[in-house]
C-alpha positions as CSV (number, residue, x, y, z in Angstrom):
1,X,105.0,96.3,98.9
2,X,106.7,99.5,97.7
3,X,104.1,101.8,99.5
4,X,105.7,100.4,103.0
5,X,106.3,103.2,104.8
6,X,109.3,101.8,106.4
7,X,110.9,99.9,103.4
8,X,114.9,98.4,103.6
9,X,117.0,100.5,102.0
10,X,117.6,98.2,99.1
11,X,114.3,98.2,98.0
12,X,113.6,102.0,98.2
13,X,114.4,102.4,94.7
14,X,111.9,100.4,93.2
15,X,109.3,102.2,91.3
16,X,105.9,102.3,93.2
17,X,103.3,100.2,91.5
18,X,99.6,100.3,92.2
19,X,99.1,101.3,95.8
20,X,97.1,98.6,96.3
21,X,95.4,100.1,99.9
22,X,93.2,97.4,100.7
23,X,96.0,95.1,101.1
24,X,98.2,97.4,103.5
25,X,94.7,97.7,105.8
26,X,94.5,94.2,105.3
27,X,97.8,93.5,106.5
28,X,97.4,96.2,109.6
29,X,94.7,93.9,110.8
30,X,96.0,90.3,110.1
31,X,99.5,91.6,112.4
32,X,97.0,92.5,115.3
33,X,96.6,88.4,115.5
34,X,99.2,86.6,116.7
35,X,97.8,83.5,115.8
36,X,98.5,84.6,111.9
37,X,101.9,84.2,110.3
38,X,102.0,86.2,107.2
39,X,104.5,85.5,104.8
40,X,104.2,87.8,101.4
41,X,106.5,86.4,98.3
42,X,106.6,89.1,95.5
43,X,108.5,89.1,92.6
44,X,110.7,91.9,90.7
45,X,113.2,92.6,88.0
46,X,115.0,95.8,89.5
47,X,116.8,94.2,92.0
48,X,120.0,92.6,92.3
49,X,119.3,89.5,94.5
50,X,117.0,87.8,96.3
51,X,115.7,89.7,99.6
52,X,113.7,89.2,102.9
53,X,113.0,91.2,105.6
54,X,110.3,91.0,108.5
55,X,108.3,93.9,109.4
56,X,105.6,94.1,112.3
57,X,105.9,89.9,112.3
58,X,105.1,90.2,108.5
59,X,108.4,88.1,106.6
60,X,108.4,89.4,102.9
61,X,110.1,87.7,100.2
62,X,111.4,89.7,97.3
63,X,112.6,87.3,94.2
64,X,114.8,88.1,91.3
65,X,112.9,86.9,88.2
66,X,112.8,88.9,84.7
67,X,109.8,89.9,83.2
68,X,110.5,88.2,80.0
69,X,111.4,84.4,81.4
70,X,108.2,85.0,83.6
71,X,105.7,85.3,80.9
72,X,107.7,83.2,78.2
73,X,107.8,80.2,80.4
74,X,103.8,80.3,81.3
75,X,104.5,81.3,84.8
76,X,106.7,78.2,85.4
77,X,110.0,80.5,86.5
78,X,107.8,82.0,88.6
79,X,106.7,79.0,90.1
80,X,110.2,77.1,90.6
81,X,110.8,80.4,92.6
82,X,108.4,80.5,95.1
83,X,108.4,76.6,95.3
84,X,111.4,77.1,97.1
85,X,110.8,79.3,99.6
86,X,107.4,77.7,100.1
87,X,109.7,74.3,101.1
88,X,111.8,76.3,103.4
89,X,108.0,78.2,105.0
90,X,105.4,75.3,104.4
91,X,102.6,77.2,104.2
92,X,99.3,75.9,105.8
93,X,97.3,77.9,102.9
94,X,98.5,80.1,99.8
95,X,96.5,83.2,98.9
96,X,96.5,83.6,95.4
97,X,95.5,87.4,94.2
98,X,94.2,87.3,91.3
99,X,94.9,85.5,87.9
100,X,96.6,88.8,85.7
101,X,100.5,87.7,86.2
102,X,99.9,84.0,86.9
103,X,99.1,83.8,90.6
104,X,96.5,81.0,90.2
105,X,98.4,79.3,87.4
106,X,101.0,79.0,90.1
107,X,99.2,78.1,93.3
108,X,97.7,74.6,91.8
109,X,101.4,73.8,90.8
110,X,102.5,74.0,93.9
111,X,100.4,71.6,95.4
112,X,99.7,73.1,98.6
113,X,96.1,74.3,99.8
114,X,94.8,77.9,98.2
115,X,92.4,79.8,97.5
116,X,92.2,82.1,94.9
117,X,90.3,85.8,94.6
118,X,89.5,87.3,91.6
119,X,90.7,90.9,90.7
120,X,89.6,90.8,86.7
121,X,87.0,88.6,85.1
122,X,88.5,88.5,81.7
123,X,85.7,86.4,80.4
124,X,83.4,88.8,80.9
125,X,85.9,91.7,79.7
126,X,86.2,90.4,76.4
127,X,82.4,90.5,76.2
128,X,82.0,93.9,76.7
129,X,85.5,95.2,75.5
130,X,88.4,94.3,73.2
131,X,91.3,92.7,75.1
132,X,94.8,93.2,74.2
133,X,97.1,90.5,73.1
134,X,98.6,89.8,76.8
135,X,94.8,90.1,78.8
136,X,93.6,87.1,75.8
137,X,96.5,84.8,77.3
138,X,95.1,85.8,80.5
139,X,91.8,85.2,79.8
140,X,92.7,81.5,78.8
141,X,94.3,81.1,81.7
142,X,91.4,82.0,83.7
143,X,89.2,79.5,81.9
144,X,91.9,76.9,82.9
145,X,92.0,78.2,86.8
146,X,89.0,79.0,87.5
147,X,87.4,75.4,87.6
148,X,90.7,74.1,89.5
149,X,90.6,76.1,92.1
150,X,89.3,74.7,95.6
151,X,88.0,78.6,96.9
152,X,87.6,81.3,95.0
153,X,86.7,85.0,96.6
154,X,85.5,88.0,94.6
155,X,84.3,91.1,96.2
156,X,81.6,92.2,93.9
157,X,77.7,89.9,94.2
158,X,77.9,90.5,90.4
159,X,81.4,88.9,90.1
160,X,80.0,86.1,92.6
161,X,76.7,85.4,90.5
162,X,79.2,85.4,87.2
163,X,81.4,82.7,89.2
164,X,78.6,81.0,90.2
165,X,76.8,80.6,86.7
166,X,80.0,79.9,84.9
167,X,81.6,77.0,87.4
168,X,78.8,76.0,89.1
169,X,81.0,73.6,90.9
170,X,83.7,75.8,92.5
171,X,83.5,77.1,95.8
172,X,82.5,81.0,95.3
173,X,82.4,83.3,98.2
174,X,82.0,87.0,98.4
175,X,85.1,88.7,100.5
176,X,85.0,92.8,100.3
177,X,88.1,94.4,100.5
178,X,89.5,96.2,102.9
179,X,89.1,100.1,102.8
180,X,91.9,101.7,104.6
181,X,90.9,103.8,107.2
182,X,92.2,107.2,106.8
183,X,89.8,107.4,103.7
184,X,87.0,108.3,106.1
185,X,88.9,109.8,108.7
186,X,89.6,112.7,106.7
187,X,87.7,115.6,106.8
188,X,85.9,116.5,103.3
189,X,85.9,120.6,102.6
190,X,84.8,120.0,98.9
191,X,85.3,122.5,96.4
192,X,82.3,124.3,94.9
193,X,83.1,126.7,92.7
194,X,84.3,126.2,90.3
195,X,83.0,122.4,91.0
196,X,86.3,119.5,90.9
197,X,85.8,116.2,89.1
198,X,88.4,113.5,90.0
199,X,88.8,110.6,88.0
200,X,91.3,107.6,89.8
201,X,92.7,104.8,87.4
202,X,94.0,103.6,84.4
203,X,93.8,106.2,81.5
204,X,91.9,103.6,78.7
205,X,89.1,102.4,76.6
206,X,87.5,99.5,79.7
207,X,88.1,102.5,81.9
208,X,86.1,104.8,80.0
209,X,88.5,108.0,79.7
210,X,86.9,108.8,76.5
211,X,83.1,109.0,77.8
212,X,84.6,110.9,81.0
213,X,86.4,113.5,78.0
214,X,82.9,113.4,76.2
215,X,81.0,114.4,79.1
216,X,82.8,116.7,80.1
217,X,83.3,118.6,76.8
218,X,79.2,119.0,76.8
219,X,79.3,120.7,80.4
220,X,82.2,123.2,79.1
221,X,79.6,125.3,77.9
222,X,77.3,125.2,81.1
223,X,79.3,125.2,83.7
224,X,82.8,126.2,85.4
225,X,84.8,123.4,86.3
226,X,88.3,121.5,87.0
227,X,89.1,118.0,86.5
228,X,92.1,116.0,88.1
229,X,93.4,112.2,86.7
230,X,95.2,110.5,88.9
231,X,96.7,108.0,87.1
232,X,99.7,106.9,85.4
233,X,100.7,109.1,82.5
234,X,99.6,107.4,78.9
235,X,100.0,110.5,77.1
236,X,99.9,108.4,73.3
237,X,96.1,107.5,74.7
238,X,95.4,111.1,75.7
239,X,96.1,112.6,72.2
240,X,94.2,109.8,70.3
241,X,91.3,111.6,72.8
242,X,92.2,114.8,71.4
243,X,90.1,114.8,67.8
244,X,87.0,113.4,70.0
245,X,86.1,116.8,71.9
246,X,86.7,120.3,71.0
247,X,90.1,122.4,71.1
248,X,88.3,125.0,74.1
249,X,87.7,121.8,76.5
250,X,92.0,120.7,75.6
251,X,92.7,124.0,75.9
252,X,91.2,124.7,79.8
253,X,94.1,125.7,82.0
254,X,93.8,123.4,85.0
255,X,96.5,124.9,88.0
256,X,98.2,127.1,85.7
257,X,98.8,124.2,83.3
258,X,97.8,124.1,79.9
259,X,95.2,120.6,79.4
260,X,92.7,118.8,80.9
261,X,94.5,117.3,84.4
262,X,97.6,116.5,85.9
263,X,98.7,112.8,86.2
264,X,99.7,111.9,89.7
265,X,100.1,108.0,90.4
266,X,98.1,107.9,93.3
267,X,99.9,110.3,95.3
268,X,99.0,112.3,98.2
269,X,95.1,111.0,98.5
270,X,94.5,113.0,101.3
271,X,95.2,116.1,99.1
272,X,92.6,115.2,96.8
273,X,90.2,114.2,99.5
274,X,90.1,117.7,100.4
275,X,89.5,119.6,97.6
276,X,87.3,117.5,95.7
277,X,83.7,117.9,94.8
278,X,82.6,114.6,92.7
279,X,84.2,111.6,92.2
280,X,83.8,109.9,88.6
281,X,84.1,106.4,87.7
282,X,82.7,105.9,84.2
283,X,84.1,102.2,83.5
284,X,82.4,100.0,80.5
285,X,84.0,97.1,82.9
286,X,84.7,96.7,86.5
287,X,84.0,93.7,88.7
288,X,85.3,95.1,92.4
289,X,83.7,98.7,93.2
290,X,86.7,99.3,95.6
291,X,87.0,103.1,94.6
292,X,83.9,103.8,96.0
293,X,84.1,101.6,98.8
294,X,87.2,104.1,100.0
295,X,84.8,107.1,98.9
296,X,81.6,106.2,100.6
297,X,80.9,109.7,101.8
298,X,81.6,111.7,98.9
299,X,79.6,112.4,95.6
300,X,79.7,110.1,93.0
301,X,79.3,109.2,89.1
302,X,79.9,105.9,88.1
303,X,78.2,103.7,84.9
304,X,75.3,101.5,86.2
305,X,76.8,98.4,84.7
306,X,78.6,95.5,87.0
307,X,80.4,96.3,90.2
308,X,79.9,100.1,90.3
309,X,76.0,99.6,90.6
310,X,76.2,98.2,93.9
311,X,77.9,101.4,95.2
312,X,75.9,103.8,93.2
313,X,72.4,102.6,92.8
């Protein structure tokens, strides 16, 4: 919601989250029906009251809730909240995305019709990675939504198999996201020499930063290079990287910078899109292959485990 180009003046001070670019191509398509009524509820501390607005016959509802209550109360503040506006809406069907802050949890509760698609499969996670203390609470929750809900989506075949095994009697279907379109109408002019390595995500273990590091600190010696992260900045992660590879691979300037990238949350794509040479996705886990849907046409590296198979081969 924050990545509206057009956003009301109270809300421009929100700090921009995950770009989330499937959804805004998603929404670009669903207002081109006028038989669709979209109504998006979201939910947010930094703001001082409730707020609607309607944009391109979109109505979006932004709720006061803090972060604390949300989580302390199993999602139930969160679900008093929207139960209200859906009385005032009545939804024909709720679209529950994904089951990280609760969104499931709080679509059976309300008792209207939903269906739910899956953005992390926790119970596979924890099989291949250690969770955190928050992603185990929402790994039980899964195993409580999962079999509950009446549709679920996922975009990966793997992700739909996994479903499919697990609950073999929910309703699994495969829905691919959305790519926005200006990721292919761009024109590449890659960058050869030296080559460019881009890495988009979250700087972390299930993400892979330190095999990305690792690789990279073996090519230092055979070959000329620069690497960008675009990510949020986790700079107590990045020096835990530090002992793991050697002080010359730290030490590479990278745009007259001293270290290995600069951290950009997901800022000026287009940029990127022009200068880069390979894209790499190393994840130990990853069950939508989004990144390289967007990034079809350029050259890729990516893990041949779950999701990114399907793009890579």
């Amino acid at each position: 919601m924050e990545w509206l180009p057009d956003l009301p003046e109270p809300l421009r001070a929100l700090p921009r989250r995950h770009p989330a670019t499937w959804e805004i191509a998603l929404l670009s398509e669903f207002e081109k029906d006028p038989a669709l009524h979209v109504q998006v509820i979201v939910l947010r501390r930094r703001i001082e009251r409730n707020f609607s607005f309607e944009r391109n016959g979109t109505v979006f509802h932004i709720l006061k809730a803090p972060g604390v209550l949300r989580v302390g109360t199993l999602f139930w503040l969160d679900t008093f909240l929207i139960r209200r506006v859906c009385r005032k809406i009545q939804p024909d069907l709720i679209h529950a995305w994904g089951n990280e802050n609760g969104a499931a949890l709080i679509a059976h509760r309300l008792g209207y019709p939903y269906v739910m698609t899956v953005q992390g499969l926790f119970s596979w996670y924890k099989t291949k990675v250690p969770l955190s203390g928050y992603l185990r609470f929402v790994e039980l929750w899964e195993r409580i939504s999962l079999p509950r809900a009446p549709v679920v989506t996922a975009e990966a075949t793997f992700a739909v198999q996994f479903l499919k095994e697990r609950y073999p009697r929910v309703r699994v279907k495969q829905a691919e996201e959305a790519p926005n379109p200006a990721f292919s109408q761009v024109i590449r002019r890659p960058q050869i020499t030296p080559v460019h390595f881009i890495f988009v995500g979250t700087l972390g273990f299930p993400k892979g930063t330190d095999l990305l590091f690792k690789a990279l600190d073996q090519l230092a010696a055979e070959m000329s290079f620069k690497l960008t992260v675009i990510s949020g900045p986790n700079k107590q992660y990045l020096e835990s990287l530090r002992s793991t590879v050697s002080e010359a691979l730290w030490q590479r300037p990278h745009r007259g910078q001293r270290g290995c990238g600069s951290w950009r949350a997901g800022r000026r794509v287009k940029r990127w899109w022009r200068s880069r040479l390979r894209c790499s996705r190393q994840e130990r886990v990853d069950v939508s292959a989004r990144r390289f849907t967007k990034l079809h046409s350029s050259d890729t590296v990516g893990l041949r485990a779950s999701a990114i198979q399907q793009r890579t081969g």
